[in-house]
C-alpha positions as CSV (number, residue, x, y, z in Angstrom):
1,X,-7.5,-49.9,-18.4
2,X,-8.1,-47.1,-21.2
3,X,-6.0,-43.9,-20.8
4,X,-7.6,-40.8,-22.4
5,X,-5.9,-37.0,-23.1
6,X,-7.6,-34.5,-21.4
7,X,-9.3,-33.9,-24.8
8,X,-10.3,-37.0,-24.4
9,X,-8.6,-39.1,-27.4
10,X,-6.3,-41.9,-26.9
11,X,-2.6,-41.6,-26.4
12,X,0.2,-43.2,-28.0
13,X,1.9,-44.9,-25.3
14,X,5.9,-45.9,-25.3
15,X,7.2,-47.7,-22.0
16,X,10.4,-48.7,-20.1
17,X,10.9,-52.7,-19.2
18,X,12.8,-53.2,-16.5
19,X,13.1,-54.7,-13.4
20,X,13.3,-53.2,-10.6
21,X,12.4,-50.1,-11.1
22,X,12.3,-47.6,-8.5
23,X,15.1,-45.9,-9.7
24,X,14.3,-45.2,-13.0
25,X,13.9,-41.6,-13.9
26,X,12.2,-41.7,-18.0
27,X,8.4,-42.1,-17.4
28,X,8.6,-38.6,-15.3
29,X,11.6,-37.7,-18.0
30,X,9.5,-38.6,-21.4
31,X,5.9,-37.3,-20.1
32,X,7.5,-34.2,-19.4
33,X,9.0,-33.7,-23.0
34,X,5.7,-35.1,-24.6
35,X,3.6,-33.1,-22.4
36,X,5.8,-29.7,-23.0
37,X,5.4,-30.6,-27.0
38,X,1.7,-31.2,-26.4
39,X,2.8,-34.2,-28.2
40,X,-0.2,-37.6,-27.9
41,X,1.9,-39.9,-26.3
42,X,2.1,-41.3,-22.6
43,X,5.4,-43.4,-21.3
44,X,4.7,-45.7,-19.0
45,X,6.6,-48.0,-17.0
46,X,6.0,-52.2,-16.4
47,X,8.0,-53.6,-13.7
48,X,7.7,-57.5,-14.7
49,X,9.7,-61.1,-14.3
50,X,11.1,-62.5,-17.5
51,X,8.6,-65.0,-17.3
52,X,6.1,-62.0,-18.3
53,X,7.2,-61.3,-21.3
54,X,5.2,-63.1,-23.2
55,X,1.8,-61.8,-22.1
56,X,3.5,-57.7,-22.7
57,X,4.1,-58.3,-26.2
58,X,0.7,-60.0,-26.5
59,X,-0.6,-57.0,-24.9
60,X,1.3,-54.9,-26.9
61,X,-0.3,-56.6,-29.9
62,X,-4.1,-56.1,-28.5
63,X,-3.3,-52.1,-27.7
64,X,-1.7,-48.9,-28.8
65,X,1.6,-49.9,-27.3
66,X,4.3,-48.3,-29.9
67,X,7.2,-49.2,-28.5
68,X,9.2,-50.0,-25.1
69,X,13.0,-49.3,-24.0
70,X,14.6,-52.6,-22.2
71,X,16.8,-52.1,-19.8
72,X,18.6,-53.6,-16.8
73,X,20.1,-52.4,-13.6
């Protein structure tokens, strides 16, 4: 999946870790501040097991991922 700006380039993208997380607040909390800023970035958020780690930071590695906050309930 490739996520474009509306001028059509390629964001940054940061992202939270955690599981669950329906009560996390910072994708609508960061994309707010980087869209206010009309900074490039996009924060996403990836609900995962443990056992996925491995295949994120794989991902990571393949894409523009900059960076991800961990966190736990």
């Amino acid at each position: 999946m490739a996520f474009t700006l509306d001028n059509g380039t390629a964001p940054k993208i940061f992202g939270i870790i955690r599981n669950p997380l329906k009560n996390s607040l910072s994708a609508k909390l960061y994309n707010s501040i980087f869209e206010k800023q009309k900074l490039p970035f996009v924060y996403l958020p990836f609900e995962l097991e443990a056992s996925s780690l491995k295949n994120l930071l794989l991902t990571m590695r393949l894409t523009d991922v900059e960076s991800l906050n961990v966190t736990a309930p």
